[in-house]
C-alpha positions as a Markdown table, in Angstrom:
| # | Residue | x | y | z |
|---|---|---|---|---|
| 1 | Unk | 49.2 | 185.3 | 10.5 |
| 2 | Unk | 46.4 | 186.6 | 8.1 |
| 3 | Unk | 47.8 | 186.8 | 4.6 |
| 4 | Unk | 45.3 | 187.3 | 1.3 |
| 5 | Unk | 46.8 | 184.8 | -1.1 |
| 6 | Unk | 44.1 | 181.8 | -1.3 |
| 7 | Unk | 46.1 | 179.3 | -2.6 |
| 8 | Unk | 47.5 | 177.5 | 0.8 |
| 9 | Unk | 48.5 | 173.7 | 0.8 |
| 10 | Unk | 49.4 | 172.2 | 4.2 |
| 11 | Unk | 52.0 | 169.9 | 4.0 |
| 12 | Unk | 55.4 | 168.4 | 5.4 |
| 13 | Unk | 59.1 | 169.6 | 4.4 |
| 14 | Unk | 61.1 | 166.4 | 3.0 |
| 15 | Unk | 64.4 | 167.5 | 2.1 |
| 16 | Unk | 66.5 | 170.6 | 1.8 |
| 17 | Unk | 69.4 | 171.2 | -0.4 |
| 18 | Unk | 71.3 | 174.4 | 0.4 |
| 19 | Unk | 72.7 | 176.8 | -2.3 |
| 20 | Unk | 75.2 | 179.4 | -2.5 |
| 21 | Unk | 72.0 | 182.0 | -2.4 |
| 22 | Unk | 69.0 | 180.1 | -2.9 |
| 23 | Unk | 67.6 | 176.8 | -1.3 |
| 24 | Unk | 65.1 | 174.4 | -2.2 |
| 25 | Unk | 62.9 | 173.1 | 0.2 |
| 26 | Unk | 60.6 | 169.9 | -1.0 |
| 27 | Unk | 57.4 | 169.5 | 0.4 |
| 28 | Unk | 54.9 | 166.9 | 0.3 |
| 29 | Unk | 51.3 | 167.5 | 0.0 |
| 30 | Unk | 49.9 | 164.1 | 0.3 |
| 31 | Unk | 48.7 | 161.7 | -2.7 |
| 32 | Unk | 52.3 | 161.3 | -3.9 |
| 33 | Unk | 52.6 | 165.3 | -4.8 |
| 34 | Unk | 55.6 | 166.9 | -3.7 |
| 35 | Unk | 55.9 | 171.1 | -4.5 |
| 36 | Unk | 59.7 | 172.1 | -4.3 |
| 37 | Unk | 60.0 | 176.0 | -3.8 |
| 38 | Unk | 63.3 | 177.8 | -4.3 |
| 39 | Unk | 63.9 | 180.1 | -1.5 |
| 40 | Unk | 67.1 | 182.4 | 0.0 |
| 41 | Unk | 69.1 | 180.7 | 2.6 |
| 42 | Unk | 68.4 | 183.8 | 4.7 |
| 43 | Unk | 64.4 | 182.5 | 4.6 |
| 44 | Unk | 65.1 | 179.0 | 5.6 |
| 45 | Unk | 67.3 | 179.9 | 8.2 |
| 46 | Unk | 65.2 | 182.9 | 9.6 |
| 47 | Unk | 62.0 | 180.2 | 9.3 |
| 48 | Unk | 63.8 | 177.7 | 11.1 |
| 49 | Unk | 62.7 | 175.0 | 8.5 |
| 50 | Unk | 63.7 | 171.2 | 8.6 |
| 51 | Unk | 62.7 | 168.5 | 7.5 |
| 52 | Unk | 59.8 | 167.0 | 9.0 |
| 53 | Unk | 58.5 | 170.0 | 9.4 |
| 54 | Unk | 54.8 | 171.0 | 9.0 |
| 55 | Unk | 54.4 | 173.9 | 6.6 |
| 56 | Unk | 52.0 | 176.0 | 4.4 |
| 57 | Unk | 52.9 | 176.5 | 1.0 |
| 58 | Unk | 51.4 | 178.9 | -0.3 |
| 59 | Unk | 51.0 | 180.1 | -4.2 |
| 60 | Unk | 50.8 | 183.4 | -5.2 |
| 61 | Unk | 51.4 | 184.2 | -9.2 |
| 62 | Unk | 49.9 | 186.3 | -11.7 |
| 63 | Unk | 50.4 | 184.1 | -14.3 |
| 64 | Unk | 49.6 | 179.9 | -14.3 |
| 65 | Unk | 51.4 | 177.9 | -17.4 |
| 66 | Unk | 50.4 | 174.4 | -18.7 |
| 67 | Unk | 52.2 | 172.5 | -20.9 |
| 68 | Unk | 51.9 | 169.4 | -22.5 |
């Protein structure tokens, strides 16, 4: 699958914790950074995901924040 967003990080899916809608899914990217996305349940089920799972997260926003 060919998609146009740029910002793709390979990783592996370390835990799931089911919602009543949404899910998060927690996925490490190496060097001790973990992204945790909040997806439907309908997603994770149609994807198939568990963990151990190899995955691309990919990043797509209009808007980046930084705090500190």
């Amino acid at each position: 699958m060919k998609i146009s967003a740029r910002n793709q990080i390979t990783g592996t899916v370390t835990a799931i914790t089911p919602g009543a809608v949404n899910g998060t899914v927690k996925v490490d990217i190496g060097g001790g950074n973990i992204i945790t996305s909040s997806i439907t349940e309908e997603a994770i089920a149609d994807l198939g995901l568990a963990v151990g799972d190899s995955v691309t997260v990919i990043v797509k926003a209009s808007d980046v924040l930084i705090g500190k």
